[in-house]
N, C-alpha and C positions, 0 to 999 in steps of 0.2 A: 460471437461475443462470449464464447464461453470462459475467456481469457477475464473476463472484468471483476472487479475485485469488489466485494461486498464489504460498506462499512460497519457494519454490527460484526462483522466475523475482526475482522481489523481491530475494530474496541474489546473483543473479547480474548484476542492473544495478545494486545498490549497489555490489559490489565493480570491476566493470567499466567502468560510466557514472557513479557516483557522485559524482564532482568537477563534471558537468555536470547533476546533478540529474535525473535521467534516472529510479530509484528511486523519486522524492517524485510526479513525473507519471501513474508509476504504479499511483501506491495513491488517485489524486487529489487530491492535496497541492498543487496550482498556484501558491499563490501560495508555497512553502520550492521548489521548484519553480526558479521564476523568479526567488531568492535566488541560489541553488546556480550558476544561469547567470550572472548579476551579478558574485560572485563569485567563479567558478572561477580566475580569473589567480592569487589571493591562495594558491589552494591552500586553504583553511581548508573551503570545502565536501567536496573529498577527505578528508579528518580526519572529518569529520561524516559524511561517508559510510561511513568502517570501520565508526565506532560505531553507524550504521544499521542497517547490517548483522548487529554483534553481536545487536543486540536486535532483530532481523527481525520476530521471530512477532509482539509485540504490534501492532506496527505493521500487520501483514498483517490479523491477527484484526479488528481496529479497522475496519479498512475495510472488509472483506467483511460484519462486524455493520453497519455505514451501510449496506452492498447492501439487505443484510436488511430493515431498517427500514424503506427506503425503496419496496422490494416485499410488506412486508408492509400498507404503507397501502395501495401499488394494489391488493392482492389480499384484502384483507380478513382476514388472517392475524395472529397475533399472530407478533412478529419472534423470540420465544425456539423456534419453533415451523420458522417459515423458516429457523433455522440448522441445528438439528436433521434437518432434507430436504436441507440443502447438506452434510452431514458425512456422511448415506446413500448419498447420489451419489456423493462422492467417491473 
Protein backbone atom coordinates (compact mmCIF):
# COMPACT_ATOMS: atom_id res chain seq x y z
CA UNK A 1 0.00 0.00 0.00
CA UNK A 2 2.79 2.01 -0.39
CA UNK A 3 0.82 3.60 -3.43
CA UNK A 4 -1.99 5.23 -0.96
CA UNK A 5 -2.04 8.77 -0.88
CA UNK A 6 -2.09 10.86 2.30
CA UNK A 7 -4.63 13.52 2.85
CA UNK A 8 -2.66 16.21 4.93
CA UNK A 9 0.09 15.93 2.05
CA UNK A 10 -2.98 16.54 -0.60
CA UNK A 11 -4.25 19.72 1.60
CA UNK A 12 -0.64 20.94 1.82
CA UNK A 13 0.08 21.00 -2.27
CA UNK A 14 -3.36 22.28 -2.89
CA UNK A 15 -2.96 25.07 -0.78
CA UNK A 16 0.85 25.60 -1.52
CA UNK A 17 1.26 24.20 -5.27
CA UNK A 18 -2.16 24.55 -6.22
CA UNK A 19 -2.15 27.30 -8.89
CA UNK A 20 0.41 24.89 -10.75
CA UNK A 21 -1.44 21.79 -10.20
CA UNK A 22 0.85 20.08 -8.30
CA UNK A 23 -2.25 18.43 -5.97
CA UNK A 24 -4.11 16.87 -9.28
CA UNK A 25 -0.49 15.00 -9.96
CA UNK A 26 -0.83 13.85 -6.88
CA UNK A 27 -3.77 11.84 -6.51
CA UNK A 28 -3.06 11.05 -10.33
CA UNK A 29 -5.27 13.32 -12.08
CA UNK A 30 -2.66 14.15 -15.18
CA UNK A 31 -4.52 15.23 -17.51
CA UNK A 32 -6.54 18.55 -14.61
CA UNK A 33 -2.87 18.30 -13.86
CA UNK A 34 -1.58 19.61 -17.06
CA UNK A 35 -4.83 22.18 -17.18
CA UNK A 36 -3.78 23.67 -13.90
CA UNK A 37 -0.16 24.22 -15.58
CA UNK A 38 -1.66 25.75 -18.86
CA UNK A 39 -3.49 27.77 -16.97
CA UNK A 40 -1.72 28.98 -14.01
CA UNK A 41 -0.82 32.73 -15.47
CA UNK A 42 -4.93 33.29 -15.47
CA UNK A 43 -4.80 32.55 -11.84
CA UNK A 44 -8.14 30.64 -12.08
CA UNK A 45 -6.40 27.10 -11.38
CA UNK A 46 -5.30 28.80 -7.89
CA UNK A 47 -9.21 29.45 -7.19
CA UNK A 48 -9.71 25.79 -7.95
CA UNK A 49 -7.07 24.93 -5.89
CA UNK A 50 -8.77 26.44 -2.49
CA UNK A 51 -11.75 24.72 -3.42
CA UNK A 52 -9.64 21.44 -3.90
CA UNK A 53 -8.50 21.63 -0.89
CA UNK A 54 -11.83 22.40 0.80
CA UNK A 55 -13.08 19.28 -0.24
CA UNK A 56 -9.73 17.16 -0.01
CA UNK A 57 -10.93 13.93 1.63
CA UNK A 58 -13.29 12.92 -1.36
CA UNK A 59 -10.85 13.46 -3.58
CA UNK A 60 -8.11 11.59 -1.57
CA UNK A 61 -10.65 8.55 -0.73
CA UNK A 62 -11.24 8.33 -4.55
CA UNK A 63 -7.82 7.74 -5.36
CA UNK A 64 -6.54 5.47 -2.76
CA UNK A 65 -10.18 3.32 -3.56
CA UNK A 66 -8.54 3.26 -7.71
CA UNK A 67 -5.17 1.92 -5.55
CA UNK A 68 -7.38 -0.48 -4.18
CA UNK A 69 -9.11 -1.82 -7.05
CA UNK A 70 -6.28 -1.94 -8.95
CA UNK A 71 -4.39 -4.31 -6.26
CA UNK A 72 -7.18 -6.04 -5.65
CA UNK A 73 -7.13 -7.39 -9.46
CA UNK A 74 -3.43 -8.13 -9.00
CA UNK A 75 -3.93 -9.80 -5.89
CA UNK A 76 -7.00 -11.58 -6.23
CA UNK A 77 -8.67 -9.50 -3.43
CA UNK A 78 -12.02 -8.20 -3.48
CA UNK A 79 -11.06 -4.12 -3.35
CA UNK A 80 -13.88 -3.36 -0.26
CA UNK A 81 -11.53 -5.76 1.53
CA UNK A 82 -8.08 -3.98 0.26
CA UNK A 83 -9.43 -0.86 1.79
CA UNK A 84 -10.36 -2.18 4.97
CA UNK A 85 -6.16 -3.53 5.27
CA UNK A 86 -5.24 0.17 4.18
CA UNK A 87 -7.39 1.76 7.06
CA UNK A 88 -5.63 -1.16 9.60
CA UNK A 89 -2.13 -0.09 8.69
CA UNK A 90 -2.69 3.28 8.86
Amino acid sequence: MSQKKDKTTYLILALLLGGLGVHQFYVGNTTAGVLYLLFCWTFIPAILALIDAIAHQKKVESANMEIAQRLSVTMGVPAHEMMKLAMVSS
